[in-house]
C-alpha positions as CSV (number, residue, x, y, z in Angstrom):
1,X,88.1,91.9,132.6
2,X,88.1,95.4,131.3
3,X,90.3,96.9,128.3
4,X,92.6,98.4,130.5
5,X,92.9,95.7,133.3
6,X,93.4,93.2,130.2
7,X,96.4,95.5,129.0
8,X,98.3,95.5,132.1
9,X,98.0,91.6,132.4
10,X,99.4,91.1,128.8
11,X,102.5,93.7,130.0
12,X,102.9,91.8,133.1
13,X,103.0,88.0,131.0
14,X,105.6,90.2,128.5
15,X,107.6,91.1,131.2
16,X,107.4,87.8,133.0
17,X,108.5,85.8,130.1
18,X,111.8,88.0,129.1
19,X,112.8,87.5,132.8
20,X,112.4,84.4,132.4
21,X,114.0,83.4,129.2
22,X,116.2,85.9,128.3
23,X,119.7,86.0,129.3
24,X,121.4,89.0,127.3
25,X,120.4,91.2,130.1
26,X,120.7,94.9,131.6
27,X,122.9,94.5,134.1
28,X,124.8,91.6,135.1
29,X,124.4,91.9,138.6
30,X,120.2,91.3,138.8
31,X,120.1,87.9,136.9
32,X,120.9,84.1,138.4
33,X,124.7,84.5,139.4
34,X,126.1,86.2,136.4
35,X,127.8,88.4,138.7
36,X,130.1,85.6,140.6
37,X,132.2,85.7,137.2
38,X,133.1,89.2,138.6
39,X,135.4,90.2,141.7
40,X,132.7,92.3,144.0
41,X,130.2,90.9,141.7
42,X,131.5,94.4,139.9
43,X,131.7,94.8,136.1
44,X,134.7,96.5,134.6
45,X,133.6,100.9,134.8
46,X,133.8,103.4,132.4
47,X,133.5,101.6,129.3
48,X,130.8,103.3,127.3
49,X,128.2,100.7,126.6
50,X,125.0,101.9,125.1
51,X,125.1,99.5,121.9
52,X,126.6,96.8,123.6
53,X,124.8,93.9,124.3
54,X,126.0,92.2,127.9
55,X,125.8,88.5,127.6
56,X,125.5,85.9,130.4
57,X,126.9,83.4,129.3
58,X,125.1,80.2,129.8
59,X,125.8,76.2,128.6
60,X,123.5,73.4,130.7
61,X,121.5,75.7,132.4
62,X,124.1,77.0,134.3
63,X,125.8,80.3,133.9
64,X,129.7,80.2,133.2
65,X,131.2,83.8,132.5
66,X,129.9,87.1,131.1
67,X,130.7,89.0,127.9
68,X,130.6,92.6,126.7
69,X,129.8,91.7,123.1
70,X,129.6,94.0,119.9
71,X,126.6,93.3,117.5
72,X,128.0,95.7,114.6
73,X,131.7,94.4,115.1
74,X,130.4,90.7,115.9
75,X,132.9,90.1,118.2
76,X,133.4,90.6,122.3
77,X,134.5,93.7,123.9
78,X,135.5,91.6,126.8
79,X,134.6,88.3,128.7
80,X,135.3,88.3,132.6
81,X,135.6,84.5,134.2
82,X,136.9,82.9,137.2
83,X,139.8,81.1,137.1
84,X,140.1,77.3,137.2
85,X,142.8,75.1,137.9
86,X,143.4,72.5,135.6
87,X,146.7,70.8,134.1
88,X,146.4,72.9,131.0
89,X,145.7,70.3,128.8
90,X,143.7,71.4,125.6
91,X,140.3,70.3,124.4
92,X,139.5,70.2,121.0
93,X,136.3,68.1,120.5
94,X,133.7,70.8,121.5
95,X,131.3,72.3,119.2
96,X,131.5,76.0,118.1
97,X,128.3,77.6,119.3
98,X,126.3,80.5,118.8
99,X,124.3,82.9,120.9
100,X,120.0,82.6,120.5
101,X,119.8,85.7,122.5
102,X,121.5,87.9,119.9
103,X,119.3,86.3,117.7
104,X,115.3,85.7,118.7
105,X,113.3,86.8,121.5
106,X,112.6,83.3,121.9
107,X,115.9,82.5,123.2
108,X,116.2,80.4,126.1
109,X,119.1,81.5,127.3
110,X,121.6,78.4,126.5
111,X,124.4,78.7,123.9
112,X,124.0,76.1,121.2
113,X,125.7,74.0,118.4
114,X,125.4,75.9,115.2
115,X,122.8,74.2,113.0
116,X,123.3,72.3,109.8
117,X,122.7,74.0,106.5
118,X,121.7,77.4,106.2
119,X,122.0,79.9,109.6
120,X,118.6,82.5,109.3
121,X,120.1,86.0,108.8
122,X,119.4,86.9,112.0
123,X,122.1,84.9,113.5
124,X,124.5,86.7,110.7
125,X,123.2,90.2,111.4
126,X,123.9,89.7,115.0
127,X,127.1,87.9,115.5
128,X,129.7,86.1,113.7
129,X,128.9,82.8,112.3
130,X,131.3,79.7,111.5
131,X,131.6,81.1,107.8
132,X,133.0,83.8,109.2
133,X,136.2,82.3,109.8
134,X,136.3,79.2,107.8
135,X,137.9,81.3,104.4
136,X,140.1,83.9,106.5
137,X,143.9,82.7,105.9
138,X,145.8,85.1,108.2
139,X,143.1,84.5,111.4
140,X,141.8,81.6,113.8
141,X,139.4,81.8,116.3
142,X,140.8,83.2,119.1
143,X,139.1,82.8,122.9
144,X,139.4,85.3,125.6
145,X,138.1,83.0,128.3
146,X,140.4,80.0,126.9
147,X,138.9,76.5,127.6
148,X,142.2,75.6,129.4
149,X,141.5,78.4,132.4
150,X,138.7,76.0,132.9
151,X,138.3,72.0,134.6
152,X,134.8,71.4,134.3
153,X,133.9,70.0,130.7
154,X,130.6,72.1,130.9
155,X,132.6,75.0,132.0
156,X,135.4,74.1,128.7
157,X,132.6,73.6,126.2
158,X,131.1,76.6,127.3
159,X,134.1,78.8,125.9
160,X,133.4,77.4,122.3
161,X,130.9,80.0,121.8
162,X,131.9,82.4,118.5
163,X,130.7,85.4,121.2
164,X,133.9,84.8,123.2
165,X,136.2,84.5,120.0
166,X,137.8,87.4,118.3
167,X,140.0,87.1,114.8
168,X,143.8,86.5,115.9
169,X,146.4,86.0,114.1
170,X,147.5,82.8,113.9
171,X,150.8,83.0,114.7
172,X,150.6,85.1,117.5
173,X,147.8,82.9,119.1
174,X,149.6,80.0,119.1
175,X,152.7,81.9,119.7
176,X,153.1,84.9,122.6
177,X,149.5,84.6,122.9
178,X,149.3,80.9,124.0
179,X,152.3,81.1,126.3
180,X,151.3,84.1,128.2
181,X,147.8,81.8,129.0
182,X,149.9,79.0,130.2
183,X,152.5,81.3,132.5
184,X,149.1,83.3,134.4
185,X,147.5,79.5,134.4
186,X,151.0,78.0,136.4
187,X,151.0,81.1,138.7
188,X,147.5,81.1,139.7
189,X,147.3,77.3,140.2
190,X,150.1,78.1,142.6
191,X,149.9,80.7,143.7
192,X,146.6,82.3,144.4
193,X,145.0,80.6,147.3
194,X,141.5,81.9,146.6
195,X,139.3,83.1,143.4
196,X,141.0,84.8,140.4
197,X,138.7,86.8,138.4
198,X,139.9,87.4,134.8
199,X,138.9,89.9,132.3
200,X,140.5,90.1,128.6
201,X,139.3,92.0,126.0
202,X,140.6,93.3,122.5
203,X,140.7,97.4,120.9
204,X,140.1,97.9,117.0
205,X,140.8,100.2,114.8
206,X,138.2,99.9,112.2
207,X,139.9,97.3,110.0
208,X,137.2,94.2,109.6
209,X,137.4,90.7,107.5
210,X,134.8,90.5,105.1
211,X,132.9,87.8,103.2
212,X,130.6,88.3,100.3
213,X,132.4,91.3,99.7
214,X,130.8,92.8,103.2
215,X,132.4,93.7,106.2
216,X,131.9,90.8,108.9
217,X,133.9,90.7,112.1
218,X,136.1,93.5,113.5
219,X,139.9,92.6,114.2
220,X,141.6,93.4,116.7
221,X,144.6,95.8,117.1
222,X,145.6,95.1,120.6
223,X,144.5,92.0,123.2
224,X,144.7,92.6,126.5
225,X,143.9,91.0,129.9
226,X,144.1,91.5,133.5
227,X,143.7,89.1,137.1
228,X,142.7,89.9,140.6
229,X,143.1,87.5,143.1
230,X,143.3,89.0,147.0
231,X,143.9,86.0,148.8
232,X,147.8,84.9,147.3
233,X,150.7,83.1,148.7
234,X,152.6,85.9,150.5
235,X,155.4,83.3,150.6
236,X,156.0,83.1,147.0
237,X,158.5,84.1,145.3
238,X,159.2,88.0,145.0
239,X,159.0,88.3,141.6
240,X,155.8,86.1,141.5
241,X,154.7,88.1,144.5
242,X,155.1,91.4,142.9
243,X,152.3,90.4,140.4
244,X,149.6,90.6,143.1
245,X,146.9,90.9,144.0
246,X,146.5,92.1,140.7
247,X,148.4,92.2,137.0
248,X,147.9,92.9,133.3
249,X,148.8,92.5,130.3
250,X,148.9,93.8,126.3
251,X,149.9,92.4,123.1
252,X,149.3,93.8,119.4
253,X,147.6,91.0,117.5
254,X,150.3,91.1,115.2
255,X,152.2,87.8,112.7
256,X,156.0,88.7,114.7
257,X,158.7,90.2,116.0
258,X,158.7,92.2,119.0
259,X,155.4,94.0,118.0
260,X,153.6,90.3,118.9
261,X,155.4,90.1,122.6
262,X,153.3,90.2,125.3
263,X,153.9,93.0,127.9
264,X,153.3,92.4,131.9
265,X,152.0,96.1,132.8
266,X,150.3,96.8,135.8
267,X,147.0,97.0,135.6
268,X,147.0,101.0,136.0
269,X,149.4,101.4,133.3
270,X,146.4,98.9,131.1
271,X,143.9,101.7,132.3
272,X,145.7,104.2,131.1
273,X,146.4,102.9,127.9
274,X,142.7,101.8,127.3
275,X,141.2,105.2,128.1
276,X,143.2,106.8,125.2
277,X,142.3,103.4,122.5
278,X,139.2,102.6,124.0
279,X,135.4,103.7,123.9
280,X,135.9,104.5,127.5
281,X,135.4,107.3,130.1
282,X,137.8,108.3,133.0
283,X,136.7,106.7,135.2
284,X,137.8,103.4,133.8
285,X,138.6,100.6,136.3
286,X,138.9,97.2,135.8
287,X,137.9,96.1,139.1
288,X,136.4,97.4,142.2
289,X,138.3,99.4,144.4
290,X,141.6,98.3,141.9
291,X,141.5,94.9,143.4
292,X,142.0,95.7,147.1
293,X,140.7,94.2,149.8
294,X,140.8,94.6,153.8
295,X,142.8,90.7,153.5
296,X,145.0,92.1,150.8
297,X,146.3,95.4,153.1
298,X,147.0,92.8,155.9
């Protein structure tokens, strides 16, 4: 084997192996079935990515929802997920995990358990880590895909990675926060007949926890979120059925009053508002064709 014959095989194994292993990828749509966590298969447009790292996000060998995550803010931009009707009971007894492919080449592609003792600084440099939030008084780990959206208990552990958390406050977590989750949970159990597809992210404003006196994790100013499901009840009630196909919503991440109160927008009026708080073009739109389908127009 010649010098140039024996270059192009090593480029080929290279290539062969990062297909094979890694999973924070290019585009959604190209790898295993990242892209059924999306309506359309169809990530959200506009949003102006270049240092964003997208993340299919994978527990068991099986992929479970997708994230838009920031390396230098160490937390998600978004995570988009298909909604799953459970009771909306609460599970507590997973283990917070981190993400290997933030952190080695190596990385197989499965979100694990964080390890005991020291973390290597790669996994610091990369993404928030459980130190991040174990001193932080006002915050607590806040999901955007929330474990009780999900049935499976693969699909529930897999939202106790830190790359789907963001710093909230604790009050309004628990609080507006929690209770919006449980009131889209009720009317898509009953309501929507087919698949919802979710997708809640967070803005900043350049305010950040720190630890060691460093700036760590980015917190947010805003939380929103948004649903699309095209096949609904078109018996339901009218103010239920005014909230479809799609719907939205936006909350400041703030401790009370009416400044923490969720607000049921449409999702246009979300756009509209995240183009002029957002790193985003335009052209934003969280869905495809804004969540119409030939059914839907029936």
């Amino acid at each position: 084997m010649n010098k140039s014959m024996a270059l192009v095989f090593a480029f080929l194994i290279i290539c062969f192996l990062s297909l094979k292993s890694a999973m924070v990828v290019q585009d959604f749509n190209h790898v295993d079935r990242c892209k059924d966590s999306l309506y359309m298969g169809t990530p959200p447009r506009g949003i102006n990515d270049i240092k964003l790292k997208k993340i299919c996000q994978r527990f068991a060998d099986k992929p479970r929802f997708v994230t838009l995550y920031d390396p230098q803010k160490r937390i998600p931009v978004y995570s988009a997920y298909t909604f799953k009707k459970t009771e909306g009971d609460r599970s507590v007894d997973y283990p917070w995990m981190y993400e290997p492919q933030l952190a080695e080449i190596d990385g197989n592609g499965n979100m694990l358990p964080f390890p005991t003792g020291n973390l290597h600084m790669n996994f610091e440099a990369s993404q928030a880590v459980l130190d991040d939030y174990s001193d932080v008084v006002l915050y607590e780990r806040g999901q955007l895909n929330p474990d009780q959206h999900q049935s499976t208990p693969d699909d529930r552990a897999a939202t106790y990675t830190l790359t789907n958390v963001v710093p909230l406050i604790r009050e309004f977590n628990i609080g507006p926060w929690r209770e919006y989750e449980e009131r889209i949970r009720v009317r898509l159990s009953n309501f929507c007949r087919g698949t919802a597809y979710i997708v809640t992210g967070v803005t900043t404003r350049g305010n950040m926890t720190r630890r060691n006196n460093q700036d760590r994790v980015a917190i947010p100013e805003d939380v929103w979120s948004a649903y699309c499901c095209t096949d609904y009840d078109r018996n339901s009630p009218h103010d239920v059925r005014i909230r479809f196909p799609s719907h939205a919503a936006l909350a400041k991440n703030a401790k009370e009053g009416n400044s923490s109160e969720v607000n049921e927008v449409t999702v246009q009026v979300l756009e509209t508002f995240l183009k002029t708080n957002m790193d985003v073009d335009q052209n934003l739109q969280l869905f495809h064709d804004n969540c119409v389908s030939s059914t839907s127009l029936n």
